[in-house]
N, C-alpha and C positions, 0 to 999 in steps of 0.2 A: 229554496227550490234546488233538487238536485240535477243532476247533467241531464237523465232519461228525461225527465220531467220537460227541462227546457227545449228536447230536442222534439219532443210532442208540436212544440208552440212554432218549429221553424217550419213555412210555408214556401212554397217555392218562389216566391216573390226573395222571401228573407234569402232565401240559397244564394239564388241570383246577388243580393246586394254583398253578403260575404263573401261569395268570389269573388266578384268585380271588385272591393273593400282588399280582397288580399293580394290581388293582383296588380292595384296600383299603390298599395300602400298607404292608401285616403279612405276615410270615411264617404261619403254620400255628401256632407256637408264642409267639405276640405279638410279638416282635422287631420291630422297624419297618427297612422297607428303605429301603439309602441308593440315594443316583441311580443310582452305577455298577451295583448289584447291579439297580436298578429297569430300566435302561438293556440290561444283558445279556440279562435276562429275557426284556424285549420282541423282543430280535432273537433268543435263542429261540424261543420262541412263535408268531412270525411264518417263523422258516426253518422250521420242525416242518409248521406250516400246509401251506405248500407243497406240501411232500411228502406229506400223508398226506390234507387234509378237498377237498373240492371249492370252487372261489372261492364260492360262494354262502355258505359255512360259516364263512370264515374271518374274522378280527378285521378290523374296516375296510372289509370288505367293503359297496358303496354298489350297492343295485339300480336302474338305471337302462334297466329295462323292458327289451323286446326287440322287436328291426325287424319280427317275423314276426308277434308278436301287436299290432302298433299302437302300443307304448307309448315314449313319450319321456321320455328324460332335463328333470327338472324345468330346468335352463341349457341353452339351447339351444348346440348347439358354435360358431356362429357368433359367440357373447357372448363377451366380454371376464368371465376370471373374477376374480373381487373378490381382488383380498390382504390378506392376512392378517399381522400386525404380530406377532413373537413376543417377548415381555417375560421373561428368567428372572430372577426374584426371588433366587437365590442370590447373597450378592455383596452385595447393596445395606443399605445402615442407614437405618433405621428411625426 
């Protein structure tokens, strides 16, 4: 089965449990999930999104006002945006 295919089969029941599933870490049945399975998830979760909730809905989604009603984005576009340094702890001793 490929990726399109399976994202057919995810119901919003199943959205629900892969959130909650990525967000504590645990399966539904307490099993703790490894990276790869935490890693799939998310790029489920996020193709599913896509297709089916509106941006305002979806995971990551950052509201940054809108031209019509006055509101700005808290970074103005002309700033320079900060970077961000990413450390994975897998790998390393302790």
């Amino acid at each position: 089965m490929d990726f399109e295919a399976m994202l057919q089969l995810i119901t919003p029941e199943v959205h629900s449990g892969l959130r909650r599933a990525i967000e504590i870490g645990k399966w539904a049945d307490g099993a703790a999930l490894t990276g790869e399975q935490r890693e799939l998830c998310m790029q489920a979760l996020i193709a599913w999104e896509v297709h089916n909730l509106p941006s305002e809905e979806r995971t990551g989604y950052i509201d940054c006002g809108s031209k019509t009603r006055g509101e700005v984005c808290a970074t103005p576009a002309d700033e320079e945006p900060e970077l961000i340094r990413i450390v994975r702890a897998s790998g390393l001793a302790g």
